[in-house]
N, C-alpha and C positions, 0 to 999 in steps of 0.2 A: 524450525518447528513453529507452527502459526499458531495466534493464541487464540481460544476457545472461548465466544461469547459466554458473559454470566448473568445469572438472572436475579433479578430484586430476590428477595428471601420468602417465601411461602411455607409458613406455618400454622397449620391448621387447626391444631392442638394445643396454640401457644396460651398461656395467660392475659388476661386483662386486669387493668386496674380494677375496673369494677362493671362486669359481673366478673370474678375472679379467673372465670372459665368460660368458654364457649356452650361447652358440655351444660353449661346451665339455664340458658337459653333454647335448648332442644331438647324433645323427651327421648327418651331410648328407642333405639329402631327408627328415628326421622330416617328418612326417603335419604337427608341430606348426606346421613353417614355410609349408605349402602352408594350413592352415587362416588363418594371418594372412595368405599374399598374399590369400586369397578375399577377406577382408574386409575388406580394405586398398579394394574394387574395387568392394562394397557398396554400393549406396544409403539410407542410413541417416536419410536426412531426415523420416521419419516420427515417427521413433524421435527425435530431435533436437529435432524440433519439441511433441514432447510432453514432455521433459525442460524446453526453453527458456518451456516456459506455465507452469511453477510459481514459486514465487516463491525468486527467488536467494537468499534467505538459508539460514543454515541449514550443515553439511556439506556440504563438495562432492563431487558423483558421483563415482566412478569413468567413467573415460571408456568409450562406448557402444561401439566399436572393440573395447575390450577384454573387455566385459562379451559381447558378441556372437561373439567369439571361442572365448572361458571356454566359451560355452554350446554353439558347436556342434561344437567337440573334445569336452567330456563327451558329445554323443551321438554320435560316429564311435565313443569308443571305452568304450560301456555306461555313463559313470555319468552319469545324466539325472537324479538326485536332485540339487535344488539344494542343499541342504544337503552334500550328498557331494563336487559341484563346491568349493565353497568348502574344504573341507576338503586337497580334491587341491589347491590353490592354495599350501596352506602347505608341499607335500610333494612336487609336481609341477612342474615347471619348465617342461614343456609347456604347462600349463592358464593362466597366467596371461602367458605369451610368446603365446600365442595369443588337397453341397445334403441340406439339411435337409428331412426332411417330419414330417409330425404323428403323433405314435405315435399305435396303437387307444384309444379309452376303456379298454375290460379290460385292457389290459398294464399288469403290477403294478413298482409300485415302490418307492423304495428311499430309506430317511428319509435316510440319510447321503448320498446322490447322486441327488437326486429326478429328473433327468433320464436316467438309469443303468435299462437294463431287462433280464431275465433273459434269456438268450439259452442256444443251445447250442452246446460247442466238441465234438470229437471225441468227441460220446456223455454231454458232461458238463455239467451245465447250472451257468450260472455270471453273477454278474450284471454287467454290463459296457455296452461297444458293438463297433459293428460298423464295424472297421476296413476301406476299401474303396483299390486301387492299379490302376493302369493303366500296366502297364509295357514300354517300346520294345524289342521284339523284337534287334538289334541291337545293344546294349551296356548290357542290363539297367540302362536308367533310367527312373526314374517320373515317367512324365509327367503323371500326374495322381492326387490321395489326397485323400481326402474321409473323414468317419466319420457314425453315422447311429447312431442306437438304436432302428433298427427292424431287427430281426431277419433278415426275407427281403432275398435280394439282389433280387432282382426284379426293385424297382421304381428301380435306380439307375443301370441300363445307359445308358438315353437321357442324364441330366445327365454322367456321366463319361466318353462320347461328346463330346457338345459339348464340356466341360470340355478335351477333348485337343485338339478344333479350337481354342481361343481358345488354349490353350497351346503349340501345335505349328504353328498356322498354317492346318493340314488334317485332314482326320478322319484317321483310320486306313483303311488297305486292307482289310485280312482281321482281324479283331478275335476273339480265342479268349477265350469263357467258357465256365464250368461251369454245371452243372443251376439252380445257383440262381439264375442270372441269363433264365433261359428261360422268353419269351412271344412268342405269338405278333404281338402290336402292335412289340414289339421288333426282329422280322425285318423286317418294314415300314418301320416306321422306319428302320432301314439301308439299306434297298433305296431306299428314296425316295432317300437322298442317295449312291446310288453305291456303299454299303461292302456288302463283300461277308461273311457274318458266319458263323462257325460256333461253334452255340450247344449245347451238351449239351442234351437232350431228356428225362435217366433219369441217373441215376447207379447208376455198377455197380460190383458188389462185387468188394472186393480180390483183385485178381490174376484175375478175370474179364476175357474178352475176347469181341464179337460177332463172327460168322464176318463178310466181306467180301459187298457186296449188288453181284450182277450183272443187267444184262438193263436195260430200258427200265424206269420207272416206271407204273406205274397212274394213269390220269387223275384217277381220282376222290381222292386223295392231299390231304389237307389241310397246314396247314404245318408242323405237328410231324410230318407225314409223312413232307414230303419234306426237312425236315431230319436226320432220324431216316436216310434214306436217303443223304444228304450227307456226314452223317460217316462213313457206313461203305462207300462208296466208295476205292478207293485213295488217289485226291486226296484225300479227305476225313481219312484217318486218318491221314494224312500231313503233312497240315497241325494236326490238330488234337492231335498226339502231342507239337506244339514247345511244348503248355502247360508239359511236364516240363519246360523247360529255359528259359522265360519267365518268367513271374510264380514261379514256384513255390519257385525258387531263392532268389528275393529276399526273399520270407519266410521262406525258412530262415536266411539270411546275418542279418536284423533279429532274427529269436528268439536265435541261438546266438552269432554273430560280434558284434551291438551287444550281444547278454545283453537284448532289448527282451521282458519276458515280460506287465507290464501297464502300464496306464495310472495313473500316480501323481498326476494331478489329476483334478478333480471340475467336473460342467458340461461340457454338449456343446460351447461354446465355447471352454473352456480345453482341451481335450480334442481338438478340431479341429487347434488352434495345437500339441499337444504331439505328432501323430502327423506332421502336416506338418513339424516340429523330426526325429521320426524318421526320417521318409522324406529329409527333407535330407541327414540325417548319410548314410543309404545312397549317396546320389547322390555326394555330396564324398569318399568312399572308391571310389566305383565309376571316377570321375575322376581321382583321385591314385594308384590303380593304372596307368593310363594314363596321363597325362601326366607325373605326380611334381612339376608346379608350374605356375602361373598365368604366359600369356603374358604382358610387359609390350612 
C-alpha cells in the first residue's frame, strides 16, 4: 500500500493570539467567507489526485482547499499575479481564510510567446489573444469562455454555441453577436437547430444609427440580406440593442471592477486556464452579489 502525501494544516477558523479570531478582522457576509463556502463544495479530486502521484517525501503541500481559495479571491478582487497573491497572504486575512484552431502560416509571431499573435484592439494593434464569452442574458453569467489566437471572431460562433449546449443543457434562444462573428453558414447552422440568431452584418460608426426598414422584403434577398433587414426591423433592434446591457457590461466589470487588463501567462493553454480563472472570478461575484452565501 503506498503512502498518501499530507498536507501542512489549513485552518481557517483557527484562533489567534491577538485578534483572538479571524472572524474579527472581517465583517459578516465579506466576499472572503462566501469564496471558502464555494470551495468547501468543490470537486477537487483532479487536483488531489495529481498532488497524491508525486512522491510523499519532501515538504508538505499547503492544502488544495486552500491554495484554491487563495486563487480565486485574488481574481474576484484584481490580483491574479501569483506572486502578488502570496504576498496579500502575509497582509490579507482574507486571502489565506479563503476550441482551438490552427493560426494562418503568415501570422507573425512572438519569440517570448511563440503561440501569441498580433491582433488589433480599439484601433491598436498589440500582440496577445483573443479572448471569446458567451454570456446569459438574465444575470450576466458566462456560460461559456474560450481564447484562440486567431484574430477574426468568425470562425468561433458554431464551437461556443455547442460549448453553451453541453454547459447549459440547451442551445440559446435568440443569441446577439457583433460583425465579427458574421457568416453566412453561421445562420444556417442556427436555423438547423432551432436558434433563432441575430448577427451584425457591418459595423457602424460611433453614435451612427440606420433609419428602421418597413414593407415586405424582396425575394431575391440573400442572407446578409435578410439579416441586414432583421436587425433593423423594430423586433430586430429591439432585440439586438440588449447586446449594451449583455455581454458588454461584463467586460467592462472584468477590465475595471477585477482591474483584468492582460494576460500574465504565456501559451495558449496556460492562457485558456488563466481567462477561464477570470471569467470564474466574474461569475462568484456576480453570485455573491445575489445570494451573499452558498446553500448548505
Amino acid at each position: 500500500m503506498s503512502a498518501t502525501k499530507q498536507y501542512r494544516e489549513w485552518l481557517p477558523h483557527q484562533p489567534f493570539l491577538f485578534p483572538p479570531s479571524p472572524h474579527d478582522w472581517l465583517d459578516e457576509g465579506d466576499l472572503a467567507y462566501f469564496i471558502v463556502d464555494v470551495v468547501t463544495v468543490l470537486d477537487l479530486s483532479p487536483i488531489e489526485a495529481a498532488i497524491h502521484s508525486k512522491d510523499t517525501r519532501g515538504t508538505r503541500p499547503y492544502h488544495p482547499r486552500m491554495m484554491t481559495a487563495s486563487l480565486l479571491y485574488g481574481y474576484c478582487v484584481g490580483v491574479m499575479s501569483s506572486r502578488k497573491i502570496e504576498k496579500a497572504t502575509y497582509r490579507d486575512v482574507r486571502v489565506p481564510t479563503t476550441p482551438e484552431g490552427k493560426p494562418k502560416p503568415e501570422a507573425q509571431r512572438n519569440f517570448t510567446d511563440p503561440d501569441s499573435r498580433i491582433m488589433m484592439r480599439d484601433g491598436t494593434y498589440l500582440q496577445g489573444y483573443n479572448g471569446q464569452a458567451a454570456v446569459d442574458d438574465e444575470h450576466q453569467i458566462i456560460v461559456r469562455c474560450a481564447v484562440t489566437n486567431q484574430p477574426p471572431d468568425q470562425q468561433h460562433l458554431p464551437p461556443l454555441v455547442e460549448q453553451i449546449r453541453e454547459n447549459c443543457g440547451r442551445y440559446p434562444d435568440k443569441p446577439l453577436a457583433d460583425a465579427g462573428y458574421w457568416d453566412e453558414e453561421h445562420v444556417e447552422f442556427c436555423e438547423q437547430r432551432g436558434i433563432d440568431p441575430y448577427i451584425a452584418t457591418g459595423r457602424l460608426k460611433h453614435g451612427e444609427s440606420s433609419p428602421p426598414i418597413r414593407g415586405r422584403p424582396p425575394k431575391d434577398l440573400d442572407a446578409k440580406g435578410r439579416m441586414y433587414r432583421k436587425l433593423r426591423t423594430k423586433r430586430g433592434r429591439k432585440e439586438y440593442a440588449r447586446r449594451k446591457v449583455i455581454p458588454e457590461p461584463v467586460f467592462g466589470q472584468i477590465r475595471v471592477g477585477q482591474g483584468f487588463q492582460q494576460f500574465l501567462l504565456r501559451g495558449i493553454d496556460k492562457v485558456q486556464a488563466e481567462w477561464s480563472r477570470v471569467c470564474a472570478g466574474h461569475n462568484l461575484l456576480e453570485i455573491f452579489r445575489v445570494v451573499g452565501s452558498v446553500p448548505t
